[in-house]
C-alpha positions as CSV (number, residue, x, y, z in Angstrom):
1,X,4.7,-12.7,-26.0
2,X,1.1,-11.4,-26.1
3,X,1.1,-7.9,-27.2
4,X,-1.4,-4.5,-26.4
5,X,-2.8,-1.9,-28.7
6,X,-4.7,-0.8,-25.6
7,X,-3.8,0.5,-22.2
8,X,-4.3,-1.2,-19.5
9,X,-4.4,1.7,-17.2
10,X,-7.1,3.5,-18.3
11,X,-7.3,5.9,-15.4
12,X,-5.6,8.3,-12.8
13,X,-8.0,6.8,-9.7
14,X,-6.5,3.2,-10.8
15,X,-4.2,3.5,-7.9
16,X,-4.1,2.9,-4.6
17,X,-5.7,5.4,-1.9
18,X,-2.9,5.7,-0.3
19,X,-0.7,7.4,-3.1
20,X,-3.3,10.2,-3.4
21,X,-3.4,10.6,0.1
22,X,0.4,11.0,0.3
23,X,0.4,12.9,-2.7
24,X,-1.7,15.6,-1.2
25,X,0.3,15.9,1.6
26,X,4.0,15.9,-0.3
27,X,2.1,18.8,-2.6
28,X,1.7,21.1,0.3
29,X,4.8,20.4,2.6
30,X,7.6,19.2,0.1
31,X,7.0,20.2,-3.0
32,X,10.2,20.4,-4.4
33,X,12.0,17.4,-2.9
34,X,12.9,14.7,-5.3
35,X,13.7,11.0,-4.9
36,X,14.2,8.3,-6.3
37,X,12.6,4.9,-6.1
38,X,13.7,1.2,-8.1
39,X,12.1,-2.0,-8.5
40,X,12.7,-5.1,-6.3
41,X,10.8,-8.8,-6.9
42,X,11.7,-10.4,-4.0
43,X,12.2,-14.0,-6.4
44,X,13.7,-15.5,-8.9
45,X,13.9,-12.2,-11.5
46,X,12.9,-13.5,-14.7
47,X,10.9,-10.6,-15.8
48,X,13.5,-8.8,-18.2
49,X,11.1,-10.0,-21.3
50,X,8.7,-8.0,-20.1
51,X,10.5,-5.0,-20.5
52,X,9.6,-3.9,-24.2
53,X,5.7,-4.4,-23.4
54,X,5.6,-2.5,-20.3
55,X,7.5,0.9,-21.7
56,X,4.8,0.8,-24.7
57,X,1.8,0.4,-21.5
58,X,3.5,3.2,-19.7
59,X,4.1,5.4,-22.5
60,X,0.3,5.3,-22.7
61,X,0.0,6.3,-19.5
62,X,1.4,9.9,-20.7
63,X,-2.8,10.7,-21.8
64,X,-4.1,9.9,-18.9
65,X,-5.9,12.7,-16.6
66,X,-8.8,13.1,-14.2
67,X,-11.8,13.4,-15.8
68,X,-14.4,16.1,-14.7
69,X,-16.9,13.3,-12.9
70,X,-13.6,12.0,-11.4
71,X,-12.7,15.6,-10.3
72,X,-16.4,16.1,-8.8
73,X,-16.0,12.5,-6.8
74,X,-12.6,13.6,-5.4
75,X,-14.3,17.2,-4.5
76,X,-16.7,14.8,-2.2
77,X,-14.3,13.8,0.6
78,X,-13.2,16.6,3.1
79,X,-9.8,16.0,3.3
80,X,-9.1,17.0,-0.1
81,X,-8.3,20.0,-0.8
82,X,-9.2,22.5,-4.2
83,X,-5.5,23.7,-4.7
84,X,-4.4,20.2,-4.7
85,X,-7.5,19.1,-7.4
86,X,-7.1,21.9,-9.5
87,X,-3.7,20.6,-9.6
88,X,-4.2,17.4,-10.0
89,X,-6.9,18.3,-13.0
90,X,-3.2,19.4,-14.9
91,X,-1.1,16.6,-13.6
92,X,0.3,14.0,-16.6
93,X,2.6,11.3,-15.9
94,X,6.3,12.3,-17.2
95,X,7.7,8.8,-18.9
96,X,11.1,10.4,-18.7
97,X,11.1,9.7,-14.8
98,X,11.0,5.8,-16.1
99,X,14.0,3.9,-16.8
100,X,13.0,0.8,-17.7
101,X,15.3,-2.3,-19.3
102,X,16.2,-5.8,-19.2
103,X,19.6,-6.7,-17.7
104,X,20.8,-10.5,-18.4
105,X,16.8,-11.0,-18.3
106,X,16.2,-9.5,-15.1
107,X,13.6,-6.0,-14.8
108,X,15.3,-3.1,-13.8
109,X,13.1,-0.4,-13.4
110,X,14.3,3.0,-11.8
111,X,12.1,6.4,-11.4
112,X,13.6,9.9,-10.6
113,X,11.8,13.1,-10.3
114,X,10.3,15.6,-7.9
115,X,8.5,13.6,-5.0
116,X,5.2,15.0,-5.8
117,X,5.2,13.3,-9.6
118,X,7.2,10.3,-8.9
119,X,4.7,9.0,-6.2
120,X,2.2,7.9,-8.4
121,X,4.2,5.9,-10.7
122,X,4.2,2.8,-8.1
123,X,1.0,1.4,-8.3
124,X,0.4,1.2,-11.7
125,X,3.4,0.1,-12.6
126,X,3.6,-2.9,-10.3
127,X,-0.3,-3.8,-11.7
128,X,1.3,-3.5,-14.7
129,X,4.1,-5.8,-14.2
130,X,1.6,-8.1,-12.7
131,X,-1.0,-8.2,-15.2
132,X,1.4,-8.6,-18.3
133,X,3.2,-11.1,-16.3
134,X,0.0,-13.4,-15.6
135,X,-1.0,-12.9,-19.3
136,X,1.2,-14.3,-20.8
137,X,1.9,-17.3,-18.1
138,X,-1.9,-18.2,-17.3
139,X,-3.9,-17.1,-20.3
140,X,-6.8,-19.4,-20.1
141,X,-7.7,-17.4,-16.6
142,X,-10.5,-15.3,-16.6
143,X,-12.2,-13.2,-14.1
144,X,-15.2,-15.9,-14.0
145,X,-12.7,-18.1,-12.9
146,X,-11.4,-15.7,-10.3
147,X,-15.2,-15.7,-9.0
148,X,-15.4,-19.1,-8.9
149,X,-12.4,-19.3,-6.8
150,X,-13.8,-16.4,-4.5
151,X,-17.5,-18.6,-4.4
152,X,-15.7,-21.7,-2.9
153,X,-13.3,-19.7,-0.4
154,X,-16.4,-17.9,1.1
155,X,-18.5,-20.8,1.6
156,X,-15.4,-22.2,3.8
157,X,-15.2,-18.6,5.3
158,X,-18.8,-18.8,6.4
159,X,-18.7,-22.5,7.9
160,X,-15.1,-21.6,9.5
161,X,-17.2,-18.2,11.3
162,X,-20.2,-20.2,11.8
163,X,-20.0,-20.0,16.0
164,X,-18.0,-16.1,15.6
165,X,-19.8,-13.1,16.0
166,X,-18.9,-11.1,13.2
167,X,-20.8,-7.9,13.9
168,X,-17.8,-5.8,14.3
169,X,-16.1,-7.6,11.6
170,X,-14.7,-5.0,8.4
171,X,-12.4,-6.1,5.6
172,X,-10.8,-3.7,2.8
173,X,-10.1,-5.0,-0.9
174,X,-5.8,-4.2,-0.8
175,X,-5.1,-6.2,-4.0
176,X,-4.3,-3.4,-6.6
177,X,-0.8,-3.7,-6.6
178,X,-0.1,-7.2,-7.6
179,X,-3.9,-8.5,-9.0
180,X,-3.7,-10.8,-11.7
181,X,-5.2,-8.1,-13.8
182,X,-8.0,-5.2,-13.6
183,X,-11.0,-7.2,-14.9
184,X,-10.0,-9.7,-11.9
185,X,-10.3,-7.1,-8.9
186,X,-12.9,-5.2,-10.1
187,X,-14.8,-8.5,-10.8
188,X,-13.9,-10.0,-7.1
189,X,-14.7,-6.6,-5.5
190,X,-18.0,-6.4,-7.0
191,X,-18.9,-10.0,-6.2
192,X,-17.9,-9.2,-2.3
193,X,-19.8,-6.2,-1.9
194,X,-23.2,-8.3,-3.6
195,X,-22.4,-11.0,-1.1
196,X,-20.3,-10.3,1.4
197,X,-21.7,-8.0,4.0
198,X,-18.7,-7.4,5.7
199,X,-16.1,-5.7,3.1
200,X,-16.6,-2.0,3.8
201,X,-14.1,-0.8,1.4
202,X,-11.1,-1.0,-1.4
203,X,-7.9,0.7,-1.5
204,X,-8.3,1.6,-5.3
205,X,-9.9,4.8,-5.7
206,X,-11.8,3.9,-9.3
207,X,-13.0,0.7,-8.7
208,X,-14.7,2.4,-4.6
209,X,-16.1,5.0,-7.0
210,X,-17.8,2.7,-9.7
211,X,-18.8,0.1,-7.1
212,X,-20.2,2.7,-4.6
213,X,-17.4,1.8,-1.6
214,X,-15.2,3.6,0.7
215,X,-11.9,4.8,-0.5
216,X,-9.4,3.0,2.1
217,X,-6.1,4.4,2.5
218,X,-3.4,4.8,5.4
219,X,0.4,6.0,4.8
220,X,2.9,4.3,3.2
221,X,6.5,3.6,4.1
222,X,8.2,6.1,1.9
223,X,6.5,8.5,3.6
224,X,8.5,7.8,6.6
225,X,11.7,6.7,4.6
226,X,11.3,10.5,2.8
227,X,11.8,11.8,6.1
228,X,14.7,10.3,7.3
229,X,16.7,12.9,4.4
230,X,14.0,15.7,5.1
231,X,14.3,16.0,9.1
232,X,17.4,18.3,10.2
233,X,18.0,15.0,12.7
234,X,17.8,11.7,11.8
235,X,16.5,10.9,15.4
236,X,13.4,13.1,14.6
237,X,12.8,11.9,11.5
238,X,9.8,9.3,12.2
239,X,8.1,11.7,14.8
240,X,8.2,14.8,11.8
241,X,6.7,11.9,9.3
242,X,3.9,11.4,11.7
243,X,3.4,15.2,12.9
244,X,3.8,16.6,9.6
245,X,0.6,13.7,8.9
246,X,-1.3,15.2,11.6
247,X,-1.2,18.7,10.0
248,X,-2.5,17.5,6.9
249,X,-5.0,15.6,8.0
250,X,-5.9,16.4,10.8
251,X,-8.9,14.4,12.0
252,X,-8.7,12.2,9.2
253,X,-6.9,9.5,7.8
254,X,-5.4,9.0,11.1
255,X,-3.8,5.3,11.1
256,X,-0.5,5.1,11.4
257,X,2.0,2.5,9.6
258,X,4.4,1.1,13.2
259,X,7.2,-0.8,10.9
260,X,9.1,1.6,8.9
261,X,11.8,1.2,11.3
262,X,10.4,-2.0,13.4
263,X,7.1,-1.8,15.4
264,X,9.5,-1.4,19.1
265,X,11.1,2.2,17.3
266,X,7.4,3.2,16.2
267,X,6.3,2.8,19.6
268,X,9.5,4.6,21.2
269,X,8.0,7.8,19.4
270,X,4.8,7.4,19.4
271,X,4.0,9.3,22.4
272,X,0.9,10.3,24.1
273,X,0.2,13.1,21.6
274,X,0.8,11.2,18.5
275,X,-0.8,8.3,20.5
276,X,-4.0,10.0,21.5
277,X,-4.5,11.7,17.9
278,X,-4.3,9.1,15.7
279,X,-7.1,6.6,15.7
280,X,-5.0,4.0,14.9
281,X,-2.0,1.9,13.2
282,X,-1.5,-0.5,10.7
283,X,0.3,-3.8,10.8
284,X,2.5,-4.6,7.5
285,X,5.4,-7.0,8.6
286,X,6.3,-9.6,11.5
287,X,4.2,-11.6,13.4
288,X,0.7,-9.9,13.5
289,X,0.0,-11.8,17.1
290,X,2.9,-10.4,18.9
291,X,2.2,-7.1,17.0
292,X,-1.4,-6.6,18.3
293,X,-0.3,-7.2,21.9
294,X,2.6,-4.9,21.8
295,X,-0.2,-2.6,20.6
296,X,-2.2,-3.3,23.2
297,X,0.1,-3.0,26.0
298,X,1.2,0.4,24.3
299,X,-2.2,1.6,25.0
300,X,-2.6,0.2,28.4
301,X,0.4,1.7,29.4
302,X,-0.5,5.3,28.2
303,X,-3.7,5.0,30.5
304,X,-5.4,4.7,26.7
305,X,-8.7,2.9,26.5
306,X,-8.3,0.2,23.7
307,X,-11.4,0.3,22.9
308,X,-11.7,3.7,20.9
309,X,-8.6,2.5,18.6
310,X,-8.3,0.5,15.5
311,X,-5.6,-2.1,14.4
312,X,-5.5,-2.7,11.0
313,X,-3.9,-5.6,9.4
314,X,-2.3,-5.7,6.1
315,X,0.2,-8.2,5.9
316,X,-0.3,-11.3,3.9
317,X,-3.6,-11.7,4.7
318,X,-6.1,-15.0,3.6
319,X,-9.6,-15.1,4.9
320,X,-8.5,-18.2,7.6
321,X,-6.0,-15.5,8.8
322,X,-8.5,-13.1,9.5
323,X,-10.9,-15.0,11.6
324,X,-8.2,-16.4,13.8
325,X,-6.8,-12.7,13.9
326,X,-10.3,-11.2,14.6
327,X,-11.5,-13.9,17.4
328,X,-8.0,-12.8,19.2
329,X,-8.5,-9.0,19.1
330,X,-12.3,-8.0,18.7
331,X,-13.3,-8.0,21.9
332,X,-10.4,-5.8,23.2
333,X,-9.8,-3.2,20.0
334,X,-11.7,-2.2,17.1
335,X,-9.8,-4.4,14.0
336,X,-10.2,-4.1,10.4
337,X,-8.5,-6.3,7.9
338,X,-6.5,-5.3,4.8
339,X,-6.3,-8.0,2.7
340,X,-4.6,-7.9,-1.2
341,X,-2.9,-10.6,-2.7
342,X,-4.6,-13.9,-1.4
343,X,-8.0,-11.7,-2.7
344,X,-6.9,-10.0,-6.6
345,X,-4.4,-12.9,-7.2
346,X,-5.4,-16.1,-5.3
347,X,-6.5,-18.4,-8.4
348,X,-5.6,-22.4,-8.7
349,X,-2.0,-23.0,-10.4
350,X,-1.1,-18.8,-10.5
351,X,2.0,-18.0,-8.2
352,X,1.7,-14.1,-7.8
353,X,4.6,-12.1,-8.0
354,X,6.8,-11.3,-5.1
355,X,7.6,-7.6,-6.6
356,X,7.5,-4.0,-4.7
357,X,9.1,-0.5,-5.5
358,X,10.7,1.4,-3.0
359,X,12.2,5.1,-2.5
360,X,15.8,4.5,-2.4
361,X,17.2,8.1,-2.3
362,X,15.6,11.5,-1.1
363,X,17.3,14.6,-2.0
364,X,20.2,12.7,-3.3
365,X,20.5,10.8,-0.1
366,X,19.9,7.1,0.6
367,X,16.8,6.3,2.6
368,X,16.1,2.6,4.4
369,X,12.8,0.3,5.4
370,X,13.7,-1.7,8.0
371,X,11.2,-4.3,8.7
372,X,9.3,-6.6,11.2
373,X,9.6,-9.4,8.6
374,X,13.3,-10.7,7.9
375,X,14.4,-10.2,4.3
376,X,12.2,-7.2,3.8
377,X,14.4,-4.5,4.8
378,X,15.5,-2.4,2.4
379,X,18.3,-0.4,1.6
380,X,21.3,0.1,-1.0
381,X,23.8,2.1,1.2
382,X,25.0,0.0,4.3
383,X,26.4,2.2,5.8
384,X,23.7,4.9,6.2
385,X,21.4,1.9,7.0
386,X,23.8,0.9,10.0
387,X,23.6,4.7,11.0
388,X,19.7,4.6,11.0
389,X,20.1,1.3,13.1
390,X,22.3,2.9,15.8
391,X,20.0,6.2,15.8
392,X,17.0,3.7,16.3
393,X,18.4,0.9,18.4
394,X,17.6,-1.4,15.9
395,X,19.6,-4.6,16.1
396,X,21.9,-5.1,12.9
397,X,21.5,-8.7,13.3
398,X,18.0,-8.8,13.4
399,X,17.5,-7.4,9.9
């Protein structure tokens, strides 16, 4: 079992956009819910060794802070606000929210806290999990070898899109969460954006600020699973999520995630007003083909020109998926392309981990994700998530 005298998270930006952009708007509206979130690998569980190695990496995660030039950075972008920095300035993980152990050699992992703490712990710890995980199975791979990797798949990129126009085409680095370790993304991230003209961004707000990209971030399912506890009616939960967004935001960071609960109960609420103000929505489970059509015809329907909206896709994506996804969509809506594991993990001979943590109670209540994909719904009290299903008109059989 290799072992650290180092952290491995060595900063507060070595998360995902998306957790800071959530964060922001939990601090404002909800700041003394708490949740509670747990740890699922959607595998074989053999992780329970790891246990002992990852308290010690998030025990040093207990010093970490924003730094003054990281302060300055976040003070660049407009949506941010100074209450929320000056805040975040003070803000220190709590390892007391973390209970971490290994049961009959399987991970549990369980965090409880107020909302606005507990949100940040997901990221790092799932890298975390990752990267201890793929040191001690793959040790002879390197980040050069990673490159190597990402050298061979772009040349077949290039002569796969050799007759596309690729003028409007943008992908996003999304590969914090389950990279085979830091050194690897940054090192794949950095070798894109020297080569690749058409990655506009990554998801991880230290490695956009080194390398000089956009900060890439949309919402996140517990935002809308918060919700479902939060809203006086359970009916009105998804539409207060995406409201409650708008007020934050405002004109930014306006794409939408559609499969919280399904893609056809997204677009039930998502009326012309939410429709019209947000510039777009993010695929993250089911088939992405059917998906973008449903989108489509969505817009259509609301007398919406396609045309001034984005899709995103996020869901499993792999440069051969992208090109067949962007020559079936460019030329009727604006696409970008989110793609994580096959990029920070997609190395000869390494099988990345299946793993994820999700909210499972707000306020002492259970929340659900019910998704597009079968077997990633998620829930551990049936019986609220057959209520959610009723209120929704989600089929129970379909989940």
């Amino acid at each position: 079992m290799k072992r650290y005298n180092y952290p491995i998270i060595k900063t507060l930006l070595d998360t995902d956009a998306y957790k800071l952009h959530m964060q922001q708007a939990v601090f404002y509206h909800y700041k003394n819910v708490d949740v509670v979130a747990e740890f699922l690998c959607r595998g074989d569980n053999f992780l329970g060794c790891y246990a002992n190695v990852l308290y010690e990496q998030i025990s040093m995660m207990r010093s970490l802070s924003l730094s003054h030039e990281e302060y300055i950075y976040m003070t660049s972008f407009p949506f941010f606000k100074k209450e929320y920095l000056h805040w975040l300035r003070k803000f220190r993980y709590n390892i007391s929210q973390v209970k971490i152990n290994n049961y009959q050699g399987q991970l549990h992992i369980r965090i409880s806290g107020l909302w606005k703490e507990v949100i940040l712990w997901e990221v790092p710890i799932l890298a975390l999990i990752s990267e201890v995980f793929h040191a001690n199975f793959s040790p002879e791979i390197t980040s050069k070898t990673a490159v190597r990797y990402l050298d061979n798949k772009l040349i077949k990129f290039f002569q796969h899109a050799k007759y596309v126009d690729l003028s409007r085409l943008k992908i996003v680095d999304f590969g914090t969460r389950r990279r085979f370790s830091y050194d690897v993304q940054y090192s794949i991230v950095k070798r894109l954006k020297e080569t690749f003209p058409f990655l506009v961004g990554s998801s991880n707000y230290h490695i956009a600020r080194i390398l000089k990209l956009i900060p890439f971030g949309t919402q996140a399912h517990e935002w809308f699973q918060a919700h479902q506890q939060i809203s006086s009616s359970l009916k009105k939960s998804q539409t207060m999520a995406l409201k409650t967004w708008l007020n934050q935001y405002q004109n930014h960071l306006s794409i939408a995630l559609t499969d919280s609960i399904t893609m056809d109960s997204f677009l039930r609420d998502f009326n012309l007003y939410l429709t019209s103000a947000y510039t777009g929505i993010r695929h993250d489970s089911g088939d992405p083909v059917k998906w973008g059509e449903k989108a489509l015809k969505h817009y259509e329907k609301l007398g919406i020109d396609p045309g001034t909206k984005t899709l995103l896709f996020s869901d499993n994506l792999n440069f051969k998926k992208i090109i067949s996804l962007y020559k079936k969509f460019h030329n009727r809506i604006n696409v970008v392309f989110g793609i994580g594991t096959k990029l920070t993990c997609d190395i000869p001979y390494v099988k990345p981990l299946n793993i994820v943590i999700k909210l499972v109670k707000c306020n002492g209540k259970p929340v659900a994700k019910i998704s597009d994909s079968p077997g990633k719904t998620f829930c551990l009290d049936k019986k609220f998530l057959k209520s959610l299903c009723k209120v929704f008109r989600v089929s129970i059989k379909n989940i």
